[in-house]
N, C-alpha and C positions, 0 to 999 in steps of 0.2 A: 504493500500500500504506500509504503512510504518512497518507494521508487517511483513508482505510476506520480504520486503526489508533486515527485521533482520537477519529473516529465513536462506534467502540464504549467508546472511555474515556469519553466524554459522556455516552453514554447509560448506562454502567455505573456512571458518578457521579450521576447523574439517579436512578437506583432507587434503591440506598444512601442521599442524600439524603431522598429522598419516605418511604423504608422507616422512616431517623433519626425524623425530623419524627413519621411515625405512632404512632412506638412509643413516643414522651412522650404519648400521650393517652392516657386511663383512660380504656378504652372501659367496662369494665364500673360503673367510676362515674357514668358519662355514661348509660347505658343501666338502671342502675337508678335515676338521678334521673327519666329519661324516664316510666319506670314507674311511681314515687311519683307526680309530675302527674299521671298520667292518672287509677290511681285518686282519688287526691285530689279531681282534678274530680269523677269523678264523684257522691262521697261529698256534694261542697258542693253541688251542683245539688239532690239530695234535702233536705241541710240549710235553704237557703236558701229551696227552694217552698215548706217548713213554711211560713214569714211567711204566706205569701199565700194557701194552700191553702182555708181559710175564706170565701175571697171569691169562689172560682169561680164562674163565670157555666156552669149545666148547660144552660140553655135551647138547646134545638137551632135555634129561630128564628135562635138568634146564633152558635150554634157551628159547625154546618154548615156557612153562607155563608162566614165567615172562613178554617174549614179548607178552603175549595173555593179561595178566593186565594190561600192558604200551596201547595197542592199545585200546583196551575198553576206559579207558580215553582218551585218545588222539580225537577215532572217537567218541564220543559221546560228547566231549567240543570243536569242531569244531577247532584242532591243527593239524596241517600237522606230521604226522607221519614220513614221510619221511625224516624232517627234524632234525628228534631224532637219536642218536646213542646211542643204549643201549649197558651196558659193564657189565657182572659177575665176577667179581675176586674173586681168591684162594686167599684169605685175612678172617683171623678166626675176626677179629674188628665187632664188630656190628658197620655198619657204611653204610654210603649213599650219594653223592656228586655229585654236579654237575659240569663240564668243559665248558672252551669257546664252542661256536660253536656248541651246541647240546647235549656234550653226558653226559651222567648223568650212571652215575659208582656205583653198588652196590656189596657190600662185601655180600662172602659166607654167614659171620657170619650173617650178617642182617636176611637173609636168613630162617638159622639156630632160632634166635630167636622169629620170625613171630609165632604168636597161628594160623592165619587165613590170608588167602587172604586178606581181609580188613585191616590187620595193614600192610602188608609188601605195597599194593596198595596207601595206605597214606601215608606212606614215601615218596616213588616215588612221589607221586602226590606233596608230598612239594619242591623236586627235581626237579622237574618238572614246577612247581609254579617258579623258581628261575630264572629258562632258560629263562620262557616267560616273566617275568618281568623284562626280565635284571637286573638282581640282579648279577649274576657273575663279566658281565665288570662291574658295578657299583662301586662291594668289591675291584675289579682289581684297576681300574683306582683314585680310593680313597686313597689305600694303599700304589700302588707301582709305580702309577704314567706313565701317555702315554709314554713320552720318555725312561722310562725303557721298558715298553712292545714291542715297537717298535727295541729297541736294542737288545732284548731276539729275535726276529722274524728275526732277521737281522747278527743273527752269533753273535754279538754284547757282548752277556749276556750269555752264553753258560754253569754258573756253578749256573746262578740263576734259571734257568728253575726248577730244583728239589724243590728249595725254596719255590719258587711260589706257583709249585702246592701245597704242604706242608699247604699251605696258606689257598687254596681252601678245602682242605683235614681234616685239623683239628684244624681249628679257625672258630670260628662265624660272623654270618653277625647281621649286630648292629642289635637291640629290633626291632625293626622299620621294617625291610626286614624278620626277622624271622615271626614276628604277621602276615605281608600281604601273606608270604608264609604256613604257616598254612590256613590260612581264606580260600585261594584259595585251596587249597588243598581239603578242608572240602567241598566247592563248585565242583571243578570237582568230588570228589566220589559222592556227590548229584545225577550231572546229569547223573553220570556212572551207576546208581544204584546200586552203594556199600556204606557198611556202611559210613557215612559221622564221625563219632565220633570214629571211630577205632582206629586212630592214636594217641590219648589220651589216650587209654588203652594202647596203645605201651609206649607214654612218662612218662606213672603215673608207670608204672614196671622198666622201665628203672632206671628212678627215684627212685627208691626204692633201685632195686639191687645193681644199682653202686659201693657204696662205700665195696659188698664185690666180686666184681667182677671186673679184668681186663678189660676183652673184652670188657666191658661195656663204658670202658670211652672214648674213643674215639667219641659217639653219646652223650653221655652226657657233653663231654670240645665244641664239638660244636652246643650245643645246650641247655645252660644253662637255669635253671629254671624251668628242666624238668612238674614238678606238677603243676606249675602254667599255666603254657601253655596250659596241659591237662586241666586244670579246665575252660579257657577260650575259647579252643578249645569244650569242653561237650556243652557251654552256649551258641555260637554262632551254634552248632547244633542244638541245641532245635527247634521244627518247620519246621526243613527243612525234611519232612519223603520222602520215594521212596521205589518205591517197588523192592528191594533189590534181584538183582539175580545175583547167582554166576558166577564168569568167567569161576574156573575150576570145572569137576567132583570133589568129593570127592579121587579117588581112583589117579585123577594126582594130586592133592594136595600131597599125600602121598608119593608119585613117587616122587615130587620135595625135599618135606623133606630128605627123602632117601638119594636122589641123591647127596645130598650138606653135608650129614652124620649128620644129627640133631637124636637126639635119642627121643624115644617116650616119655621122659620126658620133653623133649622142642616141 
């Protein structure tokens, strides 16, 4: 009796404990911060594409094939498609970025510099990796802080909006958000059936050419450490094989090259 008697003090100190502890949190503060965020996002997502909106690439030569590689991952790692906005810009940068609220922005050049579907597919998919981890508002709200963001969305901030994205555009997310967006990366081409190590032969050239190339630095200032990455990107491949089928023909591969002016040497 006198055990059973323990028991239930324990556990009747156990609740009252847990009950204590909960009733010090503002949930309704915490649940209307949550709220602010999300609109916020998504107010910045449409702010931010202003920048770029001018640059869109409409050509269906280039838009079609890309969104047919964004969708392959997307429907084959169980990600709502719908809730992506894909964007081509007339931007020669090799580069690649993601915005609030979905849309993940890829430069011609990127394009342009791709050997194969599997490396241009890997980028995206680290792009893509950033969206779903929250990693954008994360870099946001670390660096520039909610009641900035909220002032940008609000008329408020109206000369930092440019800044911002600049932020997003061509600065890094710490070691930490880059390594979890690679990993994942490597894992949706897994289950897309594209090469999962592609994007390491993208980082280890990158890495290479940069220093006698422009275009170059742009993926490389946001994405430092290019070789090392690759080499930990190759290791955390090892193991994972799939039987690897392409998204496009060969002959719209070539078509999309064309389309975006890479010449047969790229």
């Amino acid at each position: 009796m006198k055990k059973i008697l323990l028991q239930l003090t324990i556990v009747i100190g156990l609740f009252f404990g847990t009950w204590l502890i909960l009733s010090q949190v503002n949930w309704m503060k915490l649940l209307r911060i949550e709220k602010i965020t999300k609109n916020t996002e998504e107010k910045l997502g449409d702010l931010f594409w202003e920048i770029y909106k001018d640059k869109e690439i409409g050509d269906t030569l280039v838009t079609k094939p890309v969104d047919s590689i964004l969708t392959r991952i997307c429907t084959s790692n169980q990600i709502d498609k719908s809730a992506i906005r894909l964007h081509i810009v007339d931007i020669e940068d090799v580069n690649a970025f993601a915005l609030p609220n979905g849309h993940i922005v890829v430069n011609k050049g990127l394009i342009v510099e791709a050997l194969d579907e599997g490396e241009l597919a890997g980028v995206m998919g680290h792009e893509l990796a950033h969206l779903q981890e929250k990693h954008v508002m994360k870099k946001l709200l670390k660096e520039v802080g909610l009641s900035v963001l909220i002032s940008v969305t609000t008329g408020g901030g109206g000369g930092e909006v440019a800044e911002i994205t600049r932020l997003l555009s061509s600065s890094a997310y710490d070691r930490k958000l880059e390594k979890e967006a690679d990993m994942k990366s490597v894992d949706y081409m897994n289950m897309a059936n594209l090469p999962p190590d592609h994007l390491a032969n993208f980082l280890y050239r990158l890495g290479e050419n940069a220093p006698d190339n422009m275009r170059y630095l742009t993926w490389v200032s946001t994405h430092p450490d290019s070789k090392a990455r690759g080499e930990y990107i190759v290791e955390y491949s090892k193991g994972k094989s799939n039987k690897s089928r392409p998204v496009l023909a060969t002959q719209t591969w070539k078509q999309l090259k064309t389309a975006v002016g890479a010449t047969e040497a790229e």
